[in-house]
C-alpha positions as CSV (number, residue, x, y, z in Angstrom):
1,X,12.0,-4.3,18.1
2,X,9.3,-6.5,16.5
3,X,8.4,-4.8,13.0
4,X,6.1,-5.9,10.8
5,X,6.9,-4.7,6.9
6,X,4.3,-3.3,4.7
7,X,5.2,-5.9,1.3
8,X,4.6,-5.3,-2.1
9,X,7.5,-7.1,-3.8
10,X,8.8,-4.2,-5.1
11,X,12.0,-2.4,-4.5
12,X,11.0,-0.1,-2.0
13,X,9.1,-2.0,0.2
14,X,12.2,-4.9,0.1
15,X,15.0,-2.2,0.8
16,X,13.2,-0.6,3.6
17,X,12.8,-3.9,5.3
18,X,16.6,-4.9,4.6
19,X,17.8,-1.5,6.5
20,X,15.4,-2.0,9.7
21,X,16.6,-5.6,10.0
22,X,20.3,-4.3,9.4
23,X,19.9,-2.3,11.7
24,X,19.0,-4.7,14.7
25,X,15.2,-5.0,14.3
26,X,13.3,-8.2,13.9
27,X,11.2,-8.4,10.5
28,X,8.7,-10.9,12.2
29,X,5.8,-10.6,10.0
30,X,5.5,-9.3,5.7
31,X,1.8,-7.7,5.1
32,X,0.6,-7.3,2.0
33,X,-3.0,-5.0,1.2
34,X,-4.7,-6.1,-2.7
35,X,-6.8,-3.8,-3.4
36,X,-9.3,-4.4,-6.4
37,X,-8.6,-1.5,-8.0
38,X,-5.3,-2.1,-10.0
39,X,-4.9,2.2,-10.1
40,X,-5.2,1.9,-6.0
41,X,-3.2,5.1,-5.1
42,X,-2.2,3.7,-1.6
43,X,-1.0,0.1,-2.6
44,X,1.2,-1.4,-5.6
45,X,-0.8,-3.9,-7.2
46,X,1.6,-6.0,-10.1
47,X,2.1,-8.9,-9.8
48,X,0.6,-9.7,-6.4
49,X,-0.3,-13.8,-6.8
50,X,3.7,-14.0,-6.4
51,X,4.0,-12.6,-3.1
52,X,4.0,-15.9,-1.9
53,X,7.1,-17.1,-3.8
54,X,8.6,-13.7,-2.4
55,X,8.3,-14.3,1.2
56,X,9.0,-17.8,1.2
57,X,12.3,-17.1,-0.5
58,X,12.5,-14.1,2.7
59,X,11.7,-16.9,5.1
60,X,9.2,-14.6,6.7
61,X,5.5,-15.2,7.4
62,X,3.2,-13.2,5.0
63,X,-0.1,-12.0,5.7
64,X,-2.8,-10.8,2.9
65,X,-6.0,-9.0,3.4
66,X,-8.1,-8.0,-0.3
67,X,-10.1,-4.9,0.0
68,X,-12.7,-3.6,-2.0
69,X,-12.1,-0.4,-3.8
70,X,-12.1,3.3,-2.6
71,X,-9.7,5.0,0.1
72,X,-11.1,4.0,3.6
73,X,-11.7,0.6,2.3
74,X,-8.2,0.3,1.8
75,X,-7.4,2.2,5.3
76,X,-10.0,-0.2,7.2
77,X,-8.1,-3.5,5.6
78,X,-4.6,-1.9,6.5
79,X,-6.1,-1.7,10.6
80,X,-7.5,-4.8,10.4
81,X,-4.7,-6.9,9.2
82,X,-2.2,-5.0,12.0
83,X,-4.3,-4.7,14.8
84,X,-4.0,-8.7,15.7
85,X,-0.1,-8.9,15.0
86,X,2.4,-9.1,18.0
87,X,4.4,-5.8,16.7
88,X,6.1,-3.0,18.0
89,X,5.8,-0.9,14.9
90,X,5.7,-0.9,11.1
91,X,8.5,-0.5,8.6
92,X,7.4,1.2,4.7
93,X,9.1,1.9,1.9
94,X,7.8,5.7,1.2
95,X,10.1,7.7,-0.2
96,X,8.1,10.9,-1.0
97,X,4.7,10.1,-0.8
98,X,2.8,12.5,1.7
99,X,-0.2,10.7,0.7
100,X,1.0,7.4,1.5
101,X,2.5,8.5,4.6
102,X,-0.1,10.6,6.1
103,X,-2.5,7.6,5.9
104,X,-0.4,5.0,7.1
105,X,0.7,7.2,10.1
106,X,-2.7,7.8,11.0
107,X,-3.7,4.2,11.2
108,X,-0.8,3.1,13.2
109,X,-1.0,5.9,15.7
110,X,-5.0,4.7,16.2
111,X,-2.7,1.2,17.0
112,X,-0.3,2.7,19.1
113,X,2.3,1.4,17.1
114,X,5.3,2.9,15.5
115,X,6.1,3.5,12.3
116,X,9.6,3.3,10.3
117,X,10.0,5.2,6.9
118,X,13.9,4.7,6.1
119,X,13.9,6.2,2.6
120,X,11.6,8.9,3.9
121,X,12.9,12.2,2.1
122,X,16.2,10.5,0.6
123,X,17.8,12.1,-2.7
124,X,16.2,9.3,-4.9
125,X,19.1,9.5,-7.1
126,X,21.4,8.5,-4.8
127,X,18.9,6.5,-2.5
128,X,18.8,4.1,-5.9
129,X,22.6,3.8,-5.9
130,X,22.8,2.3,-2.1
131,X,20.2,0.1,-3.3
132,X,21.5,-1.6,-6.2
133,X,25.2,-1.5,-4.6
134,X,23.0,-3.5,-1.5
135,X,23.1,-6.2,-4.0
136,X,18.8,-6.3,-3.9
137,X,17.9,-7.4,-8.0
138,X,14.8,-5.9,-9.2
139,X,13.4,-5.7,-12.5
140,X,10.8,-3.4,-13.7
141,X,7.3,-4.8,-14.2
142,X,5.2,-1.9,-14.7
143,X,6.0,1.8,-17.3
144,X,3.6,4.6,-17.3
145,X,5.7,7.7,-17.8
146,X,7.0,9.3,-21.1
147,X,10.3,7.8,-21.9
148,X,9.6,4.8,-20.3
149,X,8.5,2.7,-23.4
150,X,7.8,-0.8,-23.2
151,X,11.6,-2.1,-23.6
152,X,12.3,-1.5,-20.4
153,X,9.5,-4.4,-18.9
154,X,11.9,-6.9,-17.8
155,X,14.8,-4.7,-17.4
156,X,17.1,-5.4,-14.3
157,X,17.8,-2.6,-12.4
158,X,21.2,-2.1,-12.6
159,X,23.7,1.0,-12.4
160,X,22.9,1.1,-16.2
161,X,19.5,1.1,-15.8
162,X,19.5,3.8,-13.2
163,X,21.9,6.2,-15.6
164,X,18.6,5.6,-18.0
165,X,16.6,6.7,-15.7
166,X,18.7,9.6,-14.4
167,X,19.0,10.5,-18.3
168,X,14.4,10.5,-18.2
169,X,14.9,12.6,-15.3
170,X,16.3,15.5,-16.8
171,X,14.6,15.2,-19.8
172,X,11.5,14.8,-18.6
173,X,10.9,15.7,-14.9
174,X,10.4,11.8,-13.7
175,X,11.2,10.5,-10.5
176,X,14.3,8.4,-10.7
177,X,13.1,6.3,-8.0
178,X,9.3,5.4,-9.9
179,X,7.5,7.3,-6.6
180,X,5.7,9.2,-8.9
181,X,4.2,5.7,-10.7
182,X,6.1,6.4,-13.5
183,X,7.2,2.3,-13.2
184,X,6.8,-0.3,-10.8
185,X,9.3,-3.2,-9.6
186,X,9.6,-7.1,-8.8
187,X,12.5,-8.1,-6.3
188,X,14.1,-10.9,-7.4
189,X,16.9,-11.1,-4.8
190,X,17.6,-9.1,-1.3
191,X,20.0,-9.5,2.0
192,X,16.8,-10.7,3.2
193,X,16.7,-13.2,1.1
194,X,17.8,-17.1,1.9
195,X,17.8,-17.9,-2.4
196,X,17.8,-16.1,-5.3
197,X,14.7,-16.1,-7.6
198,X,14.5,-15.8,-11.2
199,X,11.2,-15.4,-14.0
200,X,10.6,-18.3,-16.2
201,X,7.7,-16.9,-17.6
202,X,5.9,-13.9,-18.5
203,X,4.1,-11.9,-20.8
204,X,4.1,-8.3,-21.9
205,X,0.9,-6.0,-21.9
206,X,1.4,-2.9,-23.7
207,X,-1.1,-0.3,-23.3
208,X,-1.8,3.3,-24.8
209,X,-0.5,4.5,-21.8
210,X,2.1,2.0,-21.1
211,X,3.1,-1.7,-20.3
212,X,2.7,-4.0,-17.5
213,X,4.8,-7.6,-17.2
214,X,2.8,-10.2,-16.3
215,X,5.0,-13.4,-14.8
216,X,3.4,-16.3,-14.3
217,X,6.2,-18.2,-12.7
218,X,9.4,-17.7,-10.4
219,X,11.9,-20.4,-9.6
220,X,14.7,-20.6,-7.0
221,X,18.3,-20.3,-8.5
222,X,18.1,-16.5,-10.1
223,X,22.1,-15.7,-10.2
């Protein structure tokens, strides 16, 4: 099938298009909602101005549609940048997000298209371990959970990373995987991916509530 994947250039969104196109499916087209509101609940917002250097390093067309604030603004931007496409459905990277789901579902349906949740319901803590072992590279761009101090901006997310995080888990109730918005990723590398990409610069924002990395610049070659 023809599959269009709902792209933020986190971890999610990249994993869940790697396992439709492993699985025979044709990733023919990356879409990407930006929201003004940087606390959008439907959308990840880091980082977005890189997108670009993500999908090009996929080899797949990307398509981006802004959107004023507010729920059925974003929901109206979502229709309008599938409706045109030549798809058969639409592949997203939920993992436990009945809100994300519900809404996303209801829009395709109104498009008759399909829609493909592969890390819908998984055990996060496990889900996380297929995903580094996939050999997808992420590091972690956004914190805003307790535990989750500024240190870790930049971190890779690596088996050690993830014991950290199973470690936060226990302690303190997060979600291993980040679906909560504890933190928020930046995929460096993917099977999807034709090269390798790597930050060359960046700056930290720490806030009361927590920390966001800003990169300004990605070059081909990441190891």
């Amino acid at each position: 099938m023809k599959l269009a994947a709902l792209f933020s250039g986190g971890k999610d969104s990249t994993y869940a298009a790697c396992l439709m196109a492993q699985q025979g499916h044709e990733i023919v087209d990356l879409v990407t909602i930006i929201p003004s509101d940087p606390d959008s609940w439907m959308f990840h917002t880091p980082n977005l101005h890189l997108l670009p250097r993500l999908a090009g390093a996929m080899g797949i067309p990307l398509l981006t549609t802004e959107c004023s604030g507010g729920e059925e603004a974003e929901l109206d931007a979502l229709r309008s940048a599938l409706e045109g496409l030549d798809i058969d459905g639409v592949v997203v990277g939920a993992i436990a997000s009945d809100y994300q789901w519900d809404r996303v579902n209801g829009v395709c349906n109104d498009l008759g298209l399909r829609v493909f949740a592969p890390l819908w319901r998984k055990e996060q803590s496990m889900l996380m371990a297929d995903m580094i072992a996939s050999g997808l590279r992420a590091v972690i761009v956004r914190v805003s959970a307790e535990g989750l101090d500024p240190s870790w901006l930049g971190r890779e997310l690596d088996n050690s990373a993830l014991n950290g995080l199973r470690h936060l888990s226990s302690q303190k109730g997060i979600n291993v995987s980040g679906e909560g918005g504890e933190y928020e990723t930046l995929v460096l590398d993917s099977p999807l991916n034709s090269s390798a990409l790597k930050i060359v610069s960046a700056e930290r924002k720490v806030t009361r509530d927590g920390g966001t990395l800003l990169v300004s610049d990605l070059v081909a070659g990441g190891s």
